[in-house]
C-alpha positions in Angstrom: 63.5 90.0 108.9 66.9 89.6 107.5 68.4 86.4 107.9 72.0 85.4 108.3 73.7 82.7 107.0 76.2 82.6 109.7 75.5 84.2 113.6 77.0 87.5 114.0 79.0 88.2 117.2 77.7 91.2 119.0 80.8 93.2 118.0 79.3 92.3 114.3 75.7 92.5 115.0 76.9 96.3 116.3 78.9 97.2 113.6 75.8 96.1 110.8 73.2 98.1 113.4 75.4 101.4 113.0 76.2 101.3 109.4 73.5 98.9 107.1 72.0 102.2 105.7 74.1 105.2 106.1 75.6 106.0 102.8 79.1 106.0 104.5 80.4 104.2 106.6 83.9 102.7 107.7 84.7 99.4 109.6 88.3 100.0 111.6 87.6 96.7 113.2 91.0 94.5 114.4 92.6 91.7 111.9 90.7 88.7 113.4 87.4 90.2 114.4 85.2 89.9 111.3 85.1 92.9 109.4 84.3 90.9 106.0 81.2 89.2 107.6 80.1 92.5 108.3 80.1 94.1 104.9 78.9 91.1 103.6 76.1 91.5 105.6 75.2 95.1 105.1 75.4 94.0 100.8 72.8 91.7 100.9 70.8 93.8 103.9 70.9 96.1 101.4 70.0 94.3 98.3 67.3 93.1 100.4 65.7 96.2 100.8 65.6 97.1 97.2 68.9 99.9 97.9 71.4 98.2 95.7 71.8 95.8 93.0 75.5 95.8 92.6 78.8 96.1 94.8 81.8 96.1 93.9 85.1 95.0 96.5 88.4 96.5 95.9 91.1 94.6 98.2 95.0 94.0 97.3 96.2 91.5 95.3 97.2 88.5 97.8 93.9 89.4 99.8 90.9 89.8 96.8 90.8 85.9 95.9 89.8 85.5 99.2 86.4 87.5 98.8 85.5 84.6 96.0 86.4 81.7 97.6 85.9 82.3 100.8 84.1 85.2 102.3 81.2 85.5 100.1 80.4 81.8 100.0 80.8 81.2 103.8 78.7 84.3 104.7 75.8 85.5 102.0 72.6 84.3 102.9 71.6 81.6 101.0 68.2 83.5 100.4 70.5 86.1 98.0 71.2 85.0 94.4 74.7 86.1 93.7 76.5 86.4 90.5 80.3 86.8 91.3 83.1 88.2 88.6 86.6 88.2 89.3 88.8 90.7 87.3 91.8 90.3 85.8 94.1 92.2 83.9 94.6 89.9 80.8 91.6 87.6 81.0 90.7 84.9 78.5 87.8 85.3 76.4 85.9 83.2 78.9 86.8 85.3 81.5 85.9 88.1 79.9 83.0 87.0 79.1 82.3 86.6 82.7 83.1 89.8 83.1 80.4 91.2 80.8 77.8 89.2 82.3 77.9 91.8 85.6 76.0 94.5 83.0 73.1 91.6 82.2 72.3 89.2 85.1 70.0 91.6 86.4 68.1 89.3 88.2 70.9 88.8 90.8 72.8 90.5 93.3 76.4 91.0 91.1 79.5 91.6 92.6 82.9 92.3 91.0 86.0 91.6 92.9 89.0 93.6 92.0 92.2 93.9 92.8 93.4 97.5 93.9 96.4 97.6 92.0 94.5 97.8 88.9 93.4 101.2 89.3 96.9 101.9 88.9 96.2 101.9 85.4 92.9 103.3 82.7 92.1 99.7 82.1 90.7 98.8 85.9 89.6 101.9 86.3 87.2 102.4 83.3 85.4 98.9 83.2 84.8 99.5 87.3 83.1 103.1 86.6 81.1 101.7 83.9 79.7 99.3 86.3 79.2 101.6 89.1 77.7 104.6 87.0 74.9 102.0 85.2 73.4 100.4 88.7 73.1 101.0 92.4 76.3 100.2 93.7 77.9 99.5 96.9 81.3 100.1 96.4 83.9 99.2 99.3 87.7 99.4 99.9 88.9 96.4 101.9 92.8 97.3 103.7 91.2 101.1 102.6 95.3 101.9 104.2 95.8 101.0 100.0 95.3 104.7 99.0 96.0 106.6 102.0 98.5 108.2 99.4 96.6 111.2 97.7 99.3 111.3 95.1 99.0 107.9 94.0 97.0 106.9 90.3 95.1 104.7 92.0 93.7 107.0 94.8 93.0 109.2 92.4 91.0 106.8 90.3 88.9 105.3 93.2 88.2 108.7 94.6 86.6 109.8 90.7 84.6 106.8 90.8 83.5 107.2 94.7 81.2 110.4 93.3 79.2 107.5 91.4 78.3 104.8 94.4 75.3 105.3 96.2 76.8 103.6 99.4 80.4 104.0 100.4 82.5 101.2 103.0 86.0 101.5 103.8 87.5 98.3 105.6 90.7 97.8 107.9 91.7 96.9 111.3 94.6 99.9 111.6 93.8 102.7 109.2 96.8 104.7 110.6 100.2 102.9 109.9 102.2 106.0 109.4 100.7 109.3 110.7 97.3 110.7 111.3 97.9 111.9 108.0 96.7 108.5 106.6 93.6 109.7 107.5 92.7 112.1 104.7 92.0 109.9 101.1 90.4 107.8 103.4 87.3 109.4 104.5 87.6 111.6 101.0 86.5 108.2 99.4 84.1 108.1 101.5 82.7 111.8 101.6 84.7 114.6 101.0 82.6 116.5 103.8 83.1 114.4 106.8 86.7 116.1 107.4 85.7 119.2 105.5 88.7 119.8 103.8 89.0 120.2 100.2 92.5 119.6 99.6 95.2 117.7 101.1 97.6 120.4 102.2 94.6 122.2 104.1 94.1 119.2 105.7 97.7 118.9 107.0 97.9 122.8 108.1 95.4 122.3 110.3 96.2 118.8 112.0 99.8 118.8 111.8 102.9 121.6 112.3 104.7 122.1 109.0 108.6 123.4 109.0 110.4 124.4 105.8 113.7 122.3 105.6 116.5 122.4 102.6 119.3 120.0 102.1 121.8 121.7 100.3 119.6 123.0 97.4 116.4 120.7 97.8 113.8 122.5 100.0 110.9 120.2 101.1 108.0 120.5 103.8 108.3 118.4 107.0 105.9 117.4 109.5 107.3 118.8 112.8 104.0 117.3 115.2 100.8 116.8 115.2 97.8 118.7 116.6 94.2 119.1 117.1 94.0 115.2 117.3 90.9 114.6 119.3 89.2 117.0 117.0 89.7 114.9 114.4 88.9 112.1 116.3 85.1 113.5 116.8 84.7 114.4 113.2 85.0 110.9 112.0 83.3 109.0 115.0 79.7 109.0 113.9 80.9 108.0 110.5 82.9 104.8 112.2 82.8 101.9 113.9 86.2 100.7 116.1 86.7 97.4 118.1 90.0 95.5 119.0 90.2 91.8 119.7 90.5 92.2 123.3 87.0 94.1 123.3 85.2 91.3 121.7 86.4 88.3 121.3 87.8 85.4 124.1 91.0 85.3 122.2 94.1 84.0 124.0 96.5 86.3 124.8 99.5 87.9 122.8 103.3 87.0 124.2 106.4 89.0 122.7 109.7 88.2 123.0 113.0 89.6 121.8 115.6 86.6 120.3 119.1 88.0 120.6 121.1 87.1 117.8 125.0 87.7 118.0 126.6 89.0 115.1 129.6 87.0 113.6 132.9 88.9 113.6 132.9 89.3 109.9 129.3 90.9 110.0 130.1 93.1 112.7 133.3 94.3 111.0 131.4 94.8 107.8 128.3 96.0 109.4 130.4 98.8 111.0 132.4 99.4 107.9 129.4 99.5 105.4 127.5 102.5 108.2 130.6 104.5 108.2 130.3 104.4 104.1 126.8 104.9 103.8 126.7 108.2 106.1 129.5 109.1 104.2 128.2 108.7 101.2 124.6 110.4 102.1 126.5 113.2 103.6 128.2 113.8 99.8 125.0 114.1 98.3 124.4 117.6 97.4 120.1 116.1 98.0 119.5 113.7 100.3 116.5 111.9 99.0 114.3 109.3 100.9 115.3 107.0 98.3 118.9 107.2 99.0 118.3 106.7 102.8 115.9 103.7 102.1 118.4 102.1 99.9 121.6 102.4 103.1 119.2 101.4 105.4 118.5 98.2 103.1 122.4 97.1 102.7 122.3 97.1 106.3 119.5 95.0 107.1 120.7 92.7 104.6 123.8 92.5 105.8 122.3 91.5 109.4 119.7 89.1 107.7 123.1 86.8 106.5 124.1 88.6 102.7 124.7 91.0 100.6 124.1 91.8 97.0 127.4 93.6 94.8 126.6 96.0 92.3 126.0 93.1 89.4 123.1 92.0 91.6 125.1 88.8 92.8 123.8 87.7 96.3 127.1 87.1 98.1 126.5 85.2 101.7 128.0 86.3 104.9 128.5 83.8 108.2 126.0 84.7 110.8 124.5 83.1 113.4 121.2 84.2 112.2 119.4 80.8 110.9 121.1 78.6 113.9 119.4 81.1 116.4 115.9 80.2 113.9 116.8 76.5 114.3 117.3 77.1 117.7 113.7 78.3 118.5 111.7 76.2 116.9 113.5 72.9 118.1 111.9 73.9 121.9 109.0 72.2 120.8 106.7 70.5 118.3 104.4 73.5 117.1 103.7 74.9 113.7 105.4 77.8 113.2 104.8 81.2 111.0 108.0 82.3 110.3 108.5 85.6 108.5 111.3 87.0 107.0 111.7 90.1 104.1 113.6 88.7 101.6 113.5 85.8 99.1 116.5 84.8 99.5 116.2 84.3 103.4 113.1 82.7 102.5 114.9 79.9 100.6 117.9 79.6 102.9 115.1 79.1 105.8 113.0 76.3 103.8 116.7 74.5 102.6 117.7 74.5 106.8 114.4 73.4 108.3 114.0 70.5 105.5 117.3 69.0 105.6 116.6 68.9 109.8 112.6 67.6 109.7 112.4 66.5 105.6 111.2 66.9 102.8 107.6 68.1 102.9 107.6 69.8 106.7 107.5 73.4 104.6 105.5 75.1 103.1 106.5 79.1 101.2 104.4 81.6 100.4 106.3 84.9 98.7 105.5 86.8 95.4 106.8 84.2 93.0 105.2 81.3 94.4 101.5 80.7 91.7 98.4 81.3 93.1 97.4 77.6 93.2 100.7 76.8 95.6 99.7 79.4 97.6 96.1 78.2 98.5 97.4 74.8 98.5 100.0 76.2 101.0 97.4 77.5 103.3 95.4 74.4 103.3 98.5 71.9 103.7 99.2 74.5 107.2 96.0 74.1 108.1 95.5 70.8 108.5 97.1 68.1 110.5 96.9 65.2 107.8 100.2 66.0 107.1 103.8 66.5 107.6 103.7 70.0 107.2 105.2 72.1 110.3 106.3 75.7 109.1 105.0 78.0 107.1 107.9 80.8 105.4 106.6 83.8 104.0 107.3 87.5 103.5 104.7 90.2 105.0 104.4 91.8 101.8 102.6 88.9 100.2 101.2 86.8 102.8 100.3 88.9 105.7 97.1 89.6 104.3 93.7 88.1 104.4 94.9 84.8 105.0 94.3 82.3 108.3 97.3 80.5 109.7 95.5 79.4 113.2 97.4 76.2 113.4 100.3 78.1 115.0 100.6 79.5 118.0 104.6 80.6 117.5 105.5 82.7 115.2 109.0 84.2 114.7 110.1 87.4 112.6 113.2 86.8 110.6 113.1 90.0 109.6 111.5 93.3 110.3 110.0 96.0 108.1 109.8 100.2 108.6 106.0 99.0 107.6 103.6 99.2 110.3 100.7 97.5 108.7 102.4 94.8 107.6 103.6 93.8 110.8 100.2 94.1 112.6 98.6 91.8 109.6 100.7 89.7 109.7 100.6 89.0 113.3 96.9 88.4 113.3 97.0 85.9 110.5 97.6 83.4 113.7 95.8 85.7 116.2 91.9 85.5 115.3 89.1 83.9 115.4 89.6 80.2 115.3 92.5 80.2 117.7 92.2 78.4 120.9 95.8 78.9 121.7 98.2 81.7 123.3 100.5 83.0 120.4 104.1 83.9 121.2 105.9 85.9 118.9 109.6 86.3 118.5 111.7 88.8 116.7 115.5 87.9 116.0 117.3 90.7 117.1 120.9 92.0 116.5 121.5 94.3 119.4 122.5 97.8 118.8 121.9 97.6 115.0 118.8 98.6 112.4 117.2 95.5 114.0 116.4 97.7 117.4 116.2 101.2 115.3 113.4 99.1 113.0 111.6 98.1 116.1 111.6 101.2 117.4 110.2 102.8 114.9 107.1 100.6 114.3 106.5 101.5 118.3 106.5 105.3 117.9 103.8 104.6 114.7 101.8 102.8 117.0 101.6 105.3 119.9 100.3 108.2 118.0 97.8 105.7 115.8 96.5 104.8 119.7 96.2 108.6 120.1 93.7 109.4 117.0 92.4 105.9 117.2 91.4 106.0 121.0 93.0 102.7 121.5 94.2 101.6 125.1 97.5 100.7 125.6 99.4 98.2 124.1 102.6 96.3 125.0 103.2 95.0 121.6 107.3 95.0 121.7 108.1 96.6 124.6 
């Protein structure tokens, strides 16, 4: 009889029943709901029953600490001997000698925690196939969204060593951020037979309509729709497990609001002035790459978000009313607060504001120059009330992963991304389990500029995720 170290909601007790011994599985289980219990569960389940000896996690960067301090220690059964390595890139000879030790303590259950950005390179990818090719390994993808890009090195690398696992686990709460599409290196990590297609491109004929378009004299293929969705839908069900929040847990609810934010005469003048210019100047461009859009749709934003940056990378402020609307908001009441906003620089102008209104020491940052240590000491200052500490000010890029911020219930967006994932993670780092009250979200909006096009965006990625998915409806930002 397998015993757990911590009591399994029946969400989680349903998830382990489904998966614990098929050789592939995937967990598409909300932010918040416990997905990392789970696998945690099925590894020493397994172990248990003689099937593995190893496992190895592959999470991002600003999430794969988390696995060694915090998951693995708060939920392997005490029963399991467990010898943990963390990679790194550069390590120190100790390290590295810890590193080594995953190939002799044979006597325990050894796990290595990596960081999927290191299969970007030979380095990660070799020591993690060596490992996986000499024992019985579990090898799982947490965030698996990481190489839903068939192109990338690092999909490529993880799907070579997939062929070498003996048990397979793929690990997020929204596996579709951009199109069904995402789908594909997904389930090919898992087993290349569950979609049945061998290649990428046959995968898209069949699920998606393909036009041939040319921009002067680039010619490129573009997804016109989507079809055949509940097909695909039925070829991965057996091989998956799905629950939302609402389903399964007594959460409190979800409220969204938009924040109207005026722009100053200046920004609107230079707002208008700087669209006219960049359509001009995409429409001169014998190819119009995605690049070049992405880079005019950046001056914009910035422009809204209070600055600019000239050509010789000086960051030139403009007067908005952007932070006073932020100052505004959070002064209704005493809460903490998540605010997130896309750029450093917004980040610092935000900490500077709130500190010189509630002191020194009321805020904590969390981007991707602040160290590791200040970051966990961020987290843990957030989290408790012994302190001073009201707001927490971070991008969504760094922070918006596998991190627990429960001690707000208001969180405001500075900033939006085109990123879908990003926003729904970072939501739920308030909205999980441990919080006991209703989170309202805000998003500072400049009407009738990329603020509202932005928003818009992510809602159209989230209605046809719902569609594969088979989620109900959701009124996030209507």
């Amino acid at each position: 009889m397998y015993k757990f170290k911590t009591v399994p909601y029946e969400h989680q007790y349903t998830a382990l029943k489904n998966s614990w011994n098929k050789p592939s599985f995937a967990y598409f289980m909300e932010m918040g709901t416990g997905k990392s219990k789970v696998l945690i569960d099925n590894i020493a389940l397994l172990y248990d029953r003689g099937a593995i000896n190893t496992a190895v996690i592959v999470a991002p960067k600003g999430v794969y600490l988390n696995w060694v301090n915090k998951e693995i220690p708060n939920h392997m059964p005490d029963h399991v001997e467990v010898y943990t390595a963390l990679w790194k890139a550069s390590p120190t000879k100790r390290k590295k000698d810890a590193l080594l030790k995953l190939f002799t303590e044979q006597d325990k259950l050894r796990i290595l925690i990596i960081n999927v950005e290191a299969f970007s390179s030979q380095k990660g990818k070799t020591f993690t196939e060596k490992f996986v090719r000499s024992t019985n390994c579990l090898l799982a993808i947490d965030e698996s969204t990481t190489i839903k890009n068939p192109k990338a090195n690092r999909t490529k690398n993880l799907l070579k060593i997939s062929d070498e696992a003996k048990f397979k686990r793929i690990l997020t709460g929204f596996p579709i951020t951009k199109s069904p599409m995402d789908f594909y290196t997904q389930f090919k990590f898992l087993d290349v037979n569950i979609l049945g297609y061998q290649s990428f491109y046959a995968f898209q004929n069949h699920f998606a309509e393909i036009i041939q378009r040319s921009i002067g004299s680039h010619s490129f293929r573009e997804v016109k729709s989507f079809r055949n969705l509940d097909e695909l839908k039925k070829l991965t069900k057996a091989y998956s497990y799905r629950v939302l929040k609402k389903e399964c847990l007594d959460l409190p609810d979800k409220i969204y609001n938009k924040h109207y934010v005026d722009l100053t005469p200046e920004q609107d003048k230079l707002y208008k002035q700087m669209k006219k210019d960049a359509i001009a100047e995409l429409e001169e461009l014998e190819t119009v790459t995605a690049n070049s859009v992405m880079t005019q749709l950046l001056r914009l934003h910035t422009m809204i978000c209070g600055f600019v940056k000239t050509d010789n990378d000086n960051i030139v402020d403009i007067k908005n009313n952007r932070l006073d609307s932020l100052l505004e908001l959070v002064s209704y009441n005493d809460d903490k607060v998540i605010i997130w906003a896309n750029y450093v620089h917004n980040i610092k102008s935000i900490k500077q504001a709130l500190e010189k209104i509630y002191g020194g020491g009321s805020v904590v940052t969390y981007y991707g120059g602040t160290a590791l240590d200040d970051r966990k000491q961020a987290i843990e200052l957030f989290q408790s009330n012994d302190n001073n500490v009201r707001f927490f000010v971070g991008n969504q890029m760094t922070a918006g992963y596998g991190i627990t911020l429960t001690n707000a219930n208001q969180v405001i967006y500075y900033s939006n991304s085109f990123d879908l994932e990003k926003r729904l993670q970072s939501e739920d780092r308030a909205h999980r389990i441990g919080q006991i009250n209703k989170v309202t979200y805000y998003d500072l909006t400049a009407k009738d500029t990329i603020d509202e096009k932005i928003v818009k965006t992510l809602c159209s990625k989230l209605d046809l995720a719902q569609q594969v998915l088979g989620d109900g409806y959701q009124s996030w930002l209507n």
